[in-house]
N, C-alpha and C positions, 0 to 999 in steps of 0.2 A: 599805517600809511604806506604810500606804493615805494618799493623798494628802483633807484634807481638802475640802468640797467649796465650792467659788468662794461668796463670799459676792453676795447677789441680786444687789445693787447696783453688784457689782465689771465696769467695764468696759474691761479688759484683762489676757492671762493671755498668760505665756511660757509655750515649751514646746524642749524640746531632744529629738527625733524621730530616734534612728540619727546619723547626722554632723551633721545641718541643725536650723540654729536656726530658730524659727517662734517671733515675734511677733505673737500677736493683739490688735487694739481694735476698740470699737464703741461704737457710744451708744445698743443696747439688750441688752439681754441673752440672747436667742433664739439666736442664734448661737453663742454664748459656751459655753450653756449644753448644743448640740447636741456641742460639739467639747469638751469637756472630760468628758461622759458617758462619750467612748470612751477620750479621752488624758489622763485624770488622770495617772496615771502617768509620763507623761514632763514634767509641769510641771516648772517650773526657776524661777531666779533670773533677770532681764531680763540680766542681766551675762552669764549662760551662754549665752541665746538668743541676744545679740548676736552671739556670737563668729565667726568668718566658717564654713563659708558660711552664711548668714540668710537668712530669707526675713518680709517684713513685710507684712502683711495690714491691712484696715482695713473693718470694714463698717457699711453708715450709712442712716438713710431721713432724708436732711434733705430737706423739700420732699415728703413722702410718698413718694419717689422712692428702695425699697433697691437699694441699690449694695455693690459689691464690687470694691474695689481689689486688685490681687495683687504689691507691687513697681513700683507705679505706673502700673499696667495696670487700666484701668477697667473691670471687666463691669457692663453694666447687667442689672437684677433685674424692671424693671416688666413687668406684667403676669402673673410666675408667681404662680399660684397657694402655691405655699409658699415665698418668698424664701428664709428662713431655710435651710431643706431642703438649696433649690437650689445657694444661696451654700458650705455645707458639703460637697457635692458635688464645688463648682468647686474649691475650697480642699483637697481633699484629692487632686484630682486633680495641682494644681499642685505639691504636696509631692512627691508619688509621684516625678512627674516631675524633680524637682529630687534626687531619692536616686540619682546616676546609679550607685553601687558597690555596688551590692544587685543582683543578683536575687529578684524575689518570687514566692516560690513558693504555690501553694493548698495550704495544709497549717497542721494542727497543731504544737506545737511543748512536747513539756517534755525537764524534764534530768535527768540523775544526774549524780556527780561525772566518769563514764568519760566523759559526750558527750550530745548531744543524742537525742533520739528523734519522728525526723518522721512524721507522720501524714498522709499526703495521701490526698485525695477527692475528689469531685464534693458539692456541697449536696445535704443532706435522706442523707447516709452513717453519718452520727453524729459527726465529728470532736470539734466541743465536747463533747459529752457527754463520750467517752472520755478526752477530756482530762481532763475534772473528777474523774471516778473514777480516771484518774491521780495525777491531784495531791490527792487525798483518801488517795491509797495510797503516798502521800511523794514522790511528782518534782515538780518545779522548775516552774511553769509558765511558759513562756517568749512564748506566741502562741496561740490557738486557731482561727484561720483565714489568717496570713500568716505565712509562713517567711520572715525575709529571711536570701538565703545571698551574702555577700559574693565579691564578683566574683573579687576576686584571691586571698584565701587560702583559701576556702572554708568559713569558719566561719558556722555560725548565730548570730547576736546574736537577744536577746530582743526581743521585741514587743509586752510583754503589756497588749493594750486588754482591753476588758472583756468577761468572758465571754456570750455571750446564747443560752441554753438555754429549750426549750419550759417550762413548769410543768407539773410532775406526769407526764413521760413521759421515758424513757430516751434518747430521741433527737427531733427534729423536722427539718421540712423549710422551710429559708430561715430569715427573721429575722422575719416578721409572724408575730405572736401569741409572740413570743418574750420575754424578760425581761435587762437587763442582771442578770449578777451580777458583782459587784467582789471577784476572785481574793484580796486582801490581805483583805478584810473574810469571805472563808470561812474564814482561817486558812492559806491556802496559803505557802506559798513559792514566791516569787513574784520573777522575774529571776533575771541572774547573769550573770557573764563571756560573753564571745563562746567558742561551743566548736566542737569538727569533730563532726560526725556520727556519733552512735555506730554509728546503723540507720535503714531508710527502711521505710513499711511505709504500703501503698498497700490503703487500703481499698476495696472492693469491695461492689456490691448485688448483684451478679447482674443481666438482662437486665429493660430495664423492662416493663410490662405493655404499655406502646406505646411504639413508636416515634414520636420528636419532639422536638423542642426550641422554646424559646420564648423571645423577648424581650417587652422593654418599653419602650415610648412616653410621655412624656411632651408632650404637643404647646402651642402655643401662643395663648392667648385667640384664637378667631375664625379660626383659621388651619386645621383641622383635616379640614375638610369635602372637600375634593380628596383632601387626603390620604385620608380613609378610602376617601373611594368608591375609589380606586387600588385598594388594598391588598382591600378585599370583592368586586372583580373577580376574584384572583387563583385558580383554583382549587387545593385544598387547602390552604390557607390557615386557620385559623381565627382569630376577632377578635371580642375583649370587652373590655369598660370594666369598669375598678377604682379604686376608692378608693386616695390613696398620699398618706400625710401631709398633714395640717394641710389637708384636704379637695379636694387635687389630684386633678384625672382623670387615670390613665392608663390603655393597652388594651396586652393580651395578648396576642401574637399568636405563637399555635403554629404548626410545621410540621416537615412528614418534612424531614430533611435528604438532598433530594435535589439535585444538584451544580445542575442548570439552574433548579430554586426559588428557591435559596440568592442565585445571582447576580440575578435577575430582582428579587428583593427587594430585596437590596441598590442599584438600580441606583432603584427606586422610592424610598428612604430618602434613597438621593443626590439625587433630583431633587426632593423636599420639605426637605430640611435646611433650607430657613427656618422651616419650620414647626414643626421639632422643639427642645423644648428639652433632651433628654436620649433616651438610648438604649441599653440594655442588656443582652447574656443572661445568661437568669436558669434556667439548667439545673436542674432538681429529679431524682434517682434515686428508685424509690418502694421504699424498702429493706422489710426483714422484719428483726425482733430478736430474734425468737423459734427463733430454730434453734441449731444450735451448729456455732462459729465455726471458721474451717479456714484453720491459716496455713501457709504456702507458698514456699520460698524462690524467687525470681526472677533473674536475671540483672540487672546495673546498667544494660543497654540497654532493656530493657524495663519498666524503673523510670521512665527517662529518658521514653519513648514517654508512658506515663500523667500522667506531670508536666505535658509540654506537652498535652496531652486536657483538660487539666483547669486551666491558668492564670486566674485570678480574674477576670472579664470588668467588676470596676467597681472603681470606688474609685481610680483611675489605674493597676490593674495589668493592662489590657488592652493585647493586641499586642505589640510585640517586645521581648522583654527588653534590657536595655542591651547595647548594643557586639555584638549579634546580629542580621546582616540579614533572616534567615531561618529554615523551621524547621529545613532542615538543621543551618546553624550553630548552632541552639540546642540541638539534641540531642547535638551531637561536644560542645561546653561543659559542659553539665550533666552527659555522662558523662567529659568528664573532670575534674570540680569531684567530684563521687560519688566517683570512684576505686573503691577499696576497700572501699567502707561497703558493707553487707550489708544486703540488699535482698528483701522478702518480700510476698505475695499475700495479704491479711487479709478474706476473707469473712468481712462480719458476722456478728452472732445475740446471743447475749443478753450481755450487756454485762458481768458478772462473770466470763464465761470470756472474752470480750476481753482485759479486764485482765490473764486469766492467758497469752492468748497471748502478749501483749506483751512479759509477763516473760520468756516462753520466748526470744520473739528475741533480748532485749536479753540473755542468759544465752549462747545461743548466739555474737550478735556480739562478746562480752568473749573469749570461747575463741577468735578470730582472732588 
């Protein structure tokens, strides 16, 4: 059912998140009101959140000075430009981190009563959308951008934060300019038991119009100036400032992924990290909807391969999945957590026949 929403004044909310408990306080509301936007849904009783394992937060500007305790871990907040942001950021990364029996995978996620139906992408593929028009056509909605698939038996559990689709277009690319919508308050069906996978179905743009990829900087008051000139040095490089919440600057910065760029970059990032307060790829596909959509069955190793292509690069689900040192190791895991589940190739196009491909698989994967 939809969880009502945090009254203004209320400055502390539990939440029970997969296994882990998560206590939050503060002594203003900004924060409160960032993280309960996404995790209504798992609010709880303080009795529930406690139970082990827990995890107890605390965020505070006494002395103008915000602050973010994690478990009695102090992160100082002064000088970003959006504490609030920031602090949600850190806070959700330290969750992540504390989920050790999850693997998170980038993907969609609804159900029927036979099993789950995973939906992975790259951003800007359509996942939420398709979601929505799933769960408008009766499935479960269990995630719209985080699979978690438990480590040891392989079940999907629900995840469902809130959904954040473009307004007035069938699909978009990233989350700016996009809208929370709150899957209980569409009428969805919404959660349900942990289940195994009925099918995996690995959406696809096609080849982008360029080649490139891109991250994002956030840097710190007065620090930023070495930095950039480094990084405007580099050739093929490109680098722009952007607006990012609550009036933070951050820069863009595109590039071919070529092996000797990649490292030279990374090696600039390393030698500024004081400067940086946050860092992230922010990969976009520049998809087309307008065509009509072509499913494909694939192999489970090759399902495997695009999972890891495509792991969530923020929110703490960047780098190695738990109890994985490597990619190798992560791809003999994942294919053999998959098994059997029946595994297919979903170029996009226009979103009513998505639907219907869908059905096709999950129709086919019941026949196994």
């Amino acid at each position: 059912m939809e969880k009502p929403p945090l009254p203004r004044l209320c400055l502390g909310a539990s939440y029970r998140i997969l296994d882990l408990g998560v206590a939050l306080t503060a002594d203003r509301g900004d924060l409160l009101d960032l993280f309960d936007q996404d995790y209504a849904w798992f609010r709880t009783a303080p009795e529930a959140a406690a139970q082990p394992p827990a995890l107890a937060a605390r965020y505070t500007s006494a002395g103008g000075t915000p602050r973010l305790a994690v478990d009695g871990e102090d992160l100082l907040l002064a000088g970003h430009p959006a504490p609030a942001l920031h602090a949600y950021r850190l806070l959700l990364t330290r969750i992540f981190g504390r989920l050790s029996a999850f693997y998170f995978l980038h993907a969609g996620v609804v159900a029927l009563p036979a099993g789950a139906v995973i939906l992975a992408g790259p951003p800007g593929v359509g996942k939420s959308t398709l979601v929505a028009a799933l769960c408008r056509a009766g499935y479960s909605f269990y995630s719209d951008d985080i699979c978690p698939l438990h480590a040891r038996t392989g079940e999907v559990h629900p995840f469902p934060r809130s959904l954040w689709l473009a307004p007035g277009s069938e699909a978009g690319s990233g989350r700016r300019g996009k809208r929370p919508l709150i899957p209980a308050a569409e009428g969805y069906t919404v959660g349900g038991p942990p289940c195994r996978p009925l099918c995996l179905i690995c959406l696809e743009a096609g080849p982008p119009p360029e080649a490139g990829e891109e991250i994002v900087l956030t840097v710190r008051p007065g620090q930023a100036d070495a930095l950039l000139a480094d990084l405007a040095a580099v050739a093929g490089l490109t680098l722009r400032p952007e607006a990012e919440g609550e009036g933070a600057v951050a820069w863009r910065l595109r590039y071919p992924p070529a092996g000797q760029l990649v490292v030279r970059l990374r090696g600039l990032l390393a030698a500024h990290a004081g400067a940086i307060w946050q860092v992230y790829r922010e990969d976009r596909v520049a998809a087309s909807f307008h065509g009509t959509p072509e499913l494909t069955p694939i192999p489970v190793h090759a399902a495997a391969f695009r999972l890891l292509a495509n792991l969530k690069p923020e929110e703490g689900t960047s780098g190695p999945l738990p109890g994985a040192p490597d990619g190798a190791a992560l791809f003999m895991r994942l294919g053999t957590l998959l098994g059997q589940t029946p595994c297919f190739r979903l170029q996009v196009g226009r979103l009513s026949e998505e639907v219907e491909r869908v059905a096709e698989a999950v129709t086919h994967a019941r026949k196994i």
